[in-house]
C-alpha positions in Angstrom: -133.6 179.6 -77.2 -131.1 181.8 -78.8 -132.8 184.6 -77.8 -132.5 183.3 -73.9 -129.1 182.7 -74.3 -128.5 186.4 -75.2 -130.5 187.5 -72.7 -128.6 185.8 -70.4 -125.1 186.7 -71.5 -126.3 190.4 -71.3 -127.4 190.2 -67.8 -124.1 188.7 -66.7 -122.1 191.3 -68.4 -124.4 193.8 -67.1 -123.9 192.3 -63.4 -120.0 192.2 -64.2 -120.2 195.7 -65.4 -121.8 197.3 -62.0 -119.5 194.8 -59.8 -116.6 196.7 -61.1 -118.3 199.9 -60.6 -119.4 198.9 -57.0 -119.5 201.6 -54.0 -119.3 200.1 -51.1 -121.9 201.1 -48.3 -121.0 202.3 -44.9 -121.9 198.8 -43.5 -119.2 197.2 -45.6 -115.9 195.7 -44.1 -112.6 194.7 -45.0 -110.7 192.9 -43.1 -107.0 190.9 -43.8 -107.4 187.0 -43.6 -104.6 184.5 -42.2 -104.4 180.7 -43.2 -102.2 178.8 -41.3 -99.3 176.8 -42.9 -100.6 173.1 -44.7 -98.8 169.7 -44.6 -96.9 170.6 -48.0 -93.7 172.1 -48.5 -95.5 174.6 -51.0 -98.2 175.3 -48.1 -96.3 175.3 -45.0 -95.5 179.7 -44.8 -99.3 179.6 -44.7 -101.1 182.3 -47.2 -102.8 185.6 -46.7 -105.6 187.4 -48.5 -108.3 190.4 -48.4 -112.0 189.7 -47.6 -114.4 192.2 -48.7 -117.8 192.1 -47.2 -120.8 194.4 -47.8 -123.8 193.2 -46.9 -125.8 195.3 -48.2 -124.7 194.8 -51.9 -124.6 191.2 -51.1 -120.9 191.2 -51.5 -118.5 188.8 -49.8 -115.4 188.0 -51.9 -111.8 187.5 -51.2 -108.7 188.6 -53.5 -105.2 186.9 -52.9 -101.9 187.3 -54.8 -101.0 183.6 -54.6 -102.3 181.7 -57.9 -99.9 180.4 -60.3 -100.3 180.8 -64.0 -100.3 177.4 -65.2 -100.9 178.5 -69.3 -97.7 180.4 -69.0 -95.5 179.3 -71.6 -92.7 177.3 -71.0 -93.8 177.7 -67.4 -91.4 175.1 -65.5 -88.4 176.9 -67.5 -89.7 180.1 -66.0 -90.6 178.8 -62.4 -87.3 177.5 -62.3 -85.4 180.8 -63.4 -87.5 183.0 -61.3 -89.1 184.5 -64.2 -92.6 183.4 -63.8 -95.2 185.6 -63.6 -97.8 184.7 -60.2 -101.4 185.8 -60.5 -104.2 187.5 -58.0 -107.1 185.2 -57.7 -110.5 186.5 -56.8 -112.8 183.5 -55.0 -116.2 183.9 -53.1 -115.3 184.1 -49.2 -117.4 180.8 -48.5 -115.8 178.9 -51.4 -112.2 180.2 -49.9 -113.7 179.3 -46.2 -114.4 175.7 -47.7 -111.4 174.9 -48.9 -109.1 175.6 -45.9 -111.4 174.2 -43.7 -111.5 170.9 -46.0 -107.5 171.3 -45.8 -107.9 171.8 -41.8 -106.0 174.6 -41.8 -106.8 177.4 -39.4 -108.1 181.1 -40.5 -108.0 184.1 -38.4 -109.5 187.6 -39.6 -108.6 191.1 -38.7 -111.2 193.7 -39.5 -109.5 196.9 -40.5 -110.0 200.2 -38.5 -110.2 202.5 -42.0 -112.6 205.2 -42.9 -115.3 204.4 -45.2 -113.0 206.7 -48.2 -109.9 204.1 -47.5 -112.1 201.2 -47.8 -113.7 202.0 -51.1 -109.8 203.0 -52.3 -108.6 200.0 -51.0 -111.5 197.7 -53.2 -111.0 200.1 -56.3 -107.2 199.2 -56.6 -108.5 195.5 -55.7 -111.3 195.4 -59.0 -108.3 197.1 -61.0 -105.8 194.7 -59.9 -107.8 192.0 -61.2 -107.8 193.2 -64.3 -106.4 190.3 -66.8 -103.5 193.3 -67.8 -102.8 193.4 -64.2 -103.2 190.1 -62.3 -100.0 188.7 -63.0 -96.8 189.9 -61.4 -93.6 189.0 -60.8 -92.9 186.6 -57.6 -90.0 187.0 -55.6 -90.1 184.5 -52.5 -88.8 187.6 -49.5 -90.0 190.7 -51.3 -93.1 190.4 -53.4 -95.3 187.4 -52.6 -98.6 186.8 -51.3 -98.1 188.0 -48.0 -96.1 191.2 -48.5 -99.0 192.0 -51.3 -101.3 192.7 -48.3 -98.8 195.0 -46.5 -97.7 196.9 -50.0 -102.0 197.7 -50.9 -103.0 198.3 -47.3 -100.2 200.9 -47.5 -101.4 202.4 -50.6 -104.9 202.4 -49.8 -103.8 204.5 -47.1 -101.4 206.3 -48.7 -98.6 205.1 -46.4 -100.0 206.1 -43.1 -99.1 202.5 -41.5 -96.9 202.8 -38.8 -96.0 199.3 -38.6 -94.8 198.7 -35.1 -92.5 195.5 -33.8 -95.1 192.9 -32.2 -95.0 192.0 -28.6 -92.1 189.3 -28.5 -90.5 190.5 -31.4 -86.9 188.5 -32.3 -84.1 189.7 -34.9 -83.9 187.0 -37.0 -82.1 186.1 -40.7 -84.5 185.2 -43.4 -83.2 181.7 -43.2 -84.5 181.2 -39.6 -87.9 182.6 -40.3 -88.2 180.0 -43.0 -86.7 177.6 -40.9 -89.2 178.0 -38.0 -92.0 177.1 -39.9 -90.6 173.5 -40.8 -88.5 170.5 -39.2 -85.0 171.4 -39.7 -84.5 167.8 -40.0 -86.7 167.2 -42.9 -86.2 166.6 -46.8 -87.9 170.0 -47.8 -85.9 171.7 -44.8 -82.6 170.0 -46.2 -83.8 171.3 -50.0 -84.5 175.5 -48.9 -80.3 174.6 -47.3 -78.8 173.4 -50.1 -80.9 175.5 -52.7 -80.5 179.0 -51.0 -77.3 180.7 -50.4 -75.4 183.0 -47.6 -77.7 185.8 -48.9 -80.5 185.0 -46.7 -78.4 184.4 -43.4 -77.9 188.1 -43.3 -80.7 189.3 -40.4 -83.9 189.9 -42.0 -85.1 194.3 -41.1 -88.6 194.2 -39.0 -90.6 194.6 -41.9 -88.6 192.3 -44.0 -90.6 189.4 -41.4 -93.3 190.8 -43.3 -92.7 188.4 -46.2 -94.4 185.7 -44.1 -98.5 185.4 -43.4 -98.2 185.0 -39.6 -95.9 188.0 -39.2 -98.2 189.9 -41.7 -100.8 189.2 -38.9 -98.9 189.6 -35.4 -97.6 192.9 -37.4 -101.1 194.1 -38.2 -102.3 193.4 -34.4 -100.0 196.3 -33.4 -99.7 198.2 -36.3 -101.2 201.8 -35.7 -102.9 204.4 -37.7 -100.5 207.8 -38.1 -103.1 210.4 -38.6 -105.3 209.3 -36.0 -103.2 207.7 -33.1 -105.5 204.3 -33.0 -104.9 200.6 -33.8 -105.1 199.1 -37.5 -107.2 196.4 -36.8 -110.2 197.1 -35.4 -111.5 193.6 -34.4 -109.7 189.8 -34.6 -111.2 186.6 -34.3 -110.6 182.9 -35.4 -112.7 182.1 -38.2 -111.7 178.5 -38.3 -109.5 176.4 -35.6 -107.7 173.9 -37.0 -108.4 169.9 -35.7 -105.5 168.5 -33.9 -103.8 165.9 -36.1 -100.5 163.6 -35.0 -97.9 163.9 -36.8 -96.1 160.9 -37.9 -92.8 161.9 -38.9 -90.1 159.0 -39.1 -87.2 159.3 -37.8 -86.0 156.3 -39.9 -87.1 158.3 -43.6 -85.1 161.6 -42.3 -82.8 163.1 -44.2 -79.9 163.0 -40.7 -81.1 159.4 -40.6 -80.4 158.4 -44.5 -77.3 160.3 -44.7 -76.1 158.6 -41.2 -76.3 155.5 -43.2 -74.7 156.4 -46.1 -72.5 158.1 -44.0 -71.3 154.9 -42.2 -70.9 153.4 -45.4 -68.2 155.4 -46.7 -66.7 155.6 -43.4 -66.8 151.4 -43.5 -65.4 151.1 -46.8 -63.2 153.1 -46.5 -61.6 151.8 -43.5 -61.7 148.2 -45.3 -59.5 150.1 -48.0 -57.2 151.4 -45.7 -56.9 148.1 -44.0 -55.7 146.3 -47.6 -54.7 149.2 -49.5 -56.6 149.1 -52.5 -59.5 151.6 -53.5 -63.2 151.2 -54.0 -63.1 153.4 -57.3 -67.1 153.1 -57.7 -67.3 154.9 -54.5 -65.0 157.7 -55.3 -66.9 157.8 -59.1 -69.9 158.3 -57.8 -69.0 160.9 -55.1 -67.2 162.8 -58.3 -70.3 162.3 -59.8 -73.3 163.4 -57.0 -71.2 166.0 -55.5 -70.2 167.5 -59.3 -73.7 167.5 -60.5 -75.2 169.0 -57.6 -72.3 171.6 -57.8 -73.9 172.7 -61.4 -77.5 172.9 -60.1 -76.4 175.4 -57.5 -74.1 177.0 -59.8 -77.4 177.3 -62.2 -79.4 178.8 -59.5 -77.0 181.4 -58.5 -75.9 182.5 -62.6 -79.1 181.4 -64.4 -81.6 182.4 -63.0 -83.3 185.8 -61.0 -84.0 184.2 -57.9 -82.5 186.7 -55.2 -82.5 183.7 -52.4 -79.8 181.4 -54.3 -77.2 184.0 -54.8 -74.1 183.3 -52.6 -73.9 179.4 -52.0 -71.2 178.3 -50.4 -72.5 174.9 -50.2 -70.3 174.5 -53.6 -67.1 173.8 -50.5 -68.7 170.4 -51.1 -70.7 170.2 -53.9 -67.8 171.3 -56.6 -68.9 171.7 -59.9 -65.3 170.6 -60.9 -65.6 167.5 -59.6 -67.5 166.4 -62.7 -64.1 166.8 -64.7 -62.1 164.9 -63.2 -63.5 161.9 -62.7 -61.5 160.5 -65.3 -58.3 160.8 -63.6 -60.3 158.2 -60.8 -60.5 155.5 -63.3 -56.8 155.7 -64.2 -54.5 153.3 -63.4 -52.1 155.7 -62.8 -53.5 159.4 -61.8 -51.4 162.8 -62.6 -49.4 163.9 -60.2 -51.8 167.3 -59.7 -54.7 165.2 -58.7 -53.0 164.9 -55.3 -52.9 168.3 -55.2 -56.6 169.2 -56.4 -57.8 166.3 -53.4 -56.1 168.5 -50.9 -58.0 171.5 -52.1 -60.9 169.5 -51.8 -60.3 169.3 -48.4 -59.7 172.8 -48.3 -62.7 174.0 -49.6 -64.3 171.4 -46.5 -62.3 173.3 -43.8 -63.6 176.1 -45.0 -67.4 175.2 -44.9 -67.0 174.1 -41.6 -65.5 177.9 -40.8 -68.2 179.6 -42.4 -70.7 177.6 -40.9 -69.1 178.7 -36.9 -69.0 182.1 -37.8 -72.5 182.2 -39.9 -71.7 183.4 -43.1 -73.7 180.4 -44.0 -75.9 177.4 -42.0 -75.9 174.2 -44.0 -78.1 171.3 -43.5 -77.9 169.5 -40.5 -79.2 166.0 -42.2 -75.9 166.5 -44.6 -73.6 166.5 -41.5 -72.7 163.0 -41.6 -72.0 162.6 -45.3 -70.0 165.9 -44.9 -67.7 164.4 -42.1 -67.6 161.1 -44.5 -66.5 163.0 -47.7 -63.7 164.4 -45.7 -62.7 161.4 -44.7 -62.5 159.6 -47.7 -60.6 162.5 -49.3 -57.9 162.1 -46.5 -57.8 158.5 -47.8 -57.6 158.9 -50.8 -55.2 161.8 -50.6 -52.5 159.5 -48.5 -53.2 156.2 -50.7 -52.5 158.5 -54.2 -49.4 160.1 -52.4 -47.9 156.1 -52.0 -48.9 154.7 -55.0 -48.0 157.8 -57.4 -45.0 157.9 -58.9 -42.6 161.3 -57.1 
């Protein structure tokens, strides 16, 4: 037995061994695959990945860059500082095949147009990128993720001789409406990427910079071009997969525009039943002090605290204001300082100004927050003129 047992554990090292050392034969292919976007927030860019396929060596794998490293330590601590460390995965083609099919998510397949000395480069840098010292690297959302993984080795498989050209209907866009267009802008993950992600990504995104998403990496490769040789990237496309038609059933009634539009109201409601007797709801103003300060230091945390390029330059702090969480003892005085007049006008300051930056795009908030926006403002009016006649000069 024990003697079977080592004879097996030689053979697969042996196998391992020769599978690293591989040369591929001139029937072999490699080609980029697509998968379109999933029903999850985390799945909706879609993903990309390499097949290679050689069948004379009986070789059909893909490699991918988009596998998280759960045994990371601390690893929510890092995922949430941008610190966290994403790894390549390596999967049999028809396991990979299996899974997005089972998912009913489509895959489409470009075979590339390389020469037979790119396409064993291209797999040697693969086998050594999966190398446990190498898998991991460090995810950035716009600049180093699954998708611009594929762009960054094809280019140094063919030692930069990509011409990457602009696809047929090609549109400037900001990084912020490329995410954008692959979700409902009036959705709870659409209204998270808004409030999460500052003015940095409204700035327009350079034609290759589209790259960072899978279905740009393919329209990109369709009319990318070979320098040296004047002839097309991608030799060959096709659809590996379609995905079923499925009906959406999105309610209108659970969206964020929809929730907020109540609450909303509310405000708006009380606060004319305030007005009306001249007294003040101070739970309502305590816990606007309170939501709006806390989610003033979570976006303050993002942009300080952490490496994430994307949630640099928030201005959605004109609503959510850290401060706010400091003064929400002057709301449960009997008698408030004089200056708290004063800091509620800034408040509404700092809501004129939002509005400004949101004409003029320095910055596009959420949509589904527009009705507890224009409800914050109000109630800061109110509370601004009811302060002014019951404070003492």
């Amino acid at each position: 037995m024990k003697k079977t047992l080592l004879f097996l554990f030689l053979l697969i090292f042996v196998e391992v061994t020769l599978a690293q050392q591989q040369t591929l034969s001139e029937h072999a292919k490699i080609s980029v695959l697509t998968v379109a976007p999933g029903a999850s927030l985390n799945d909706a860019f879609g993903h990309s990945a390499f097949r290679i396929y050689d069948p004379e060596l009986g070789l059909d794998i893909t490699y991918g860059y988009g596998e998280y490293d759960f045994d990371a330590p601390n690893f929510y601590l890092k995922f949430a500082q941008g610190k966290l460390n994403y790894l390549m995965s390596e999967i049999e083609f028809q396991r990979f095949y299996q899974v997005y099919v089972y998912y009913n998510r489509s895959i489409k397949e470009q075979v590339l147009n390389i020469s037979q000395a790119e396409k064993q480069k291209l797999y040697d840098f693969l086998i050594n990128n999966y190398k446990p010292e190498n898998r991991g690297y460090l995810y950035e959302f716009f600049f180093d993720n699954c998708a611009t993984k594929i762009k960054d080795v094809a280019n140094i498989a063919l030692n930069n001789n990509i011409t990457f050209n602009k696809p047929e209907g090609f549109n400037d866009a900001t990084f912020r409406t490329l995410i954008q267009n692959n979700l409902n802008r009036n959705s709870w993950g659409s209204l998270g990427i808004d409030v999460a992600l500052g003015s940095v990504i409204d700035k327009t995104a350079t034609p290759e910079d589209h790259m960072f998403l899978p279905e740009n990496i393919y329209n990109f490769f369709e009319s990318a071009t070979l320098k040296n040789r004047s002839e097309p990237l991608v030799k060959r496309s096709r659809v590996l997969f379609q995905q079923r038609e499925v009906i959406k059933s999105d309610s209108f009634l659970t969206s964020p525009l929809f929730v907020f539009g109540i609450i909303g109201l509310i405000i708006l409601f009380i606060t004319f039943k305030d007005y009306k007797k001249q007294k003040q709801s101070k739970w309502l103003d305590v816990s606007l002090f309170v939501i709006t300060g806390i989610i003033g230091v979570f976006i303050l945390l993002l942009w300080f605290a952490t490496d994430h390029i994307g949630t640099h330059q928030n201005y959605n702090l004109l609503w959510a204001f850290a401060l706010n969480i400091i003064f929400i003892g002057q709301l449960l005085k009997k008698q408030i300082n004089q200056w708290f007049v004063k800091y509620l006008k800034f408040l509404i300051i700092l809501l004129c100004l939002l509005t400004i930056h949101w004409m003029i795009g320095v910055q596009i908030f959420a949509i589904g927050l527009l009705p507890f926006l224009i409800a914050l403002f109000v109630r800061y009016v109110f509370l601004v003129g009811f302060y002014s006649k019951t404070t003492d000069p």
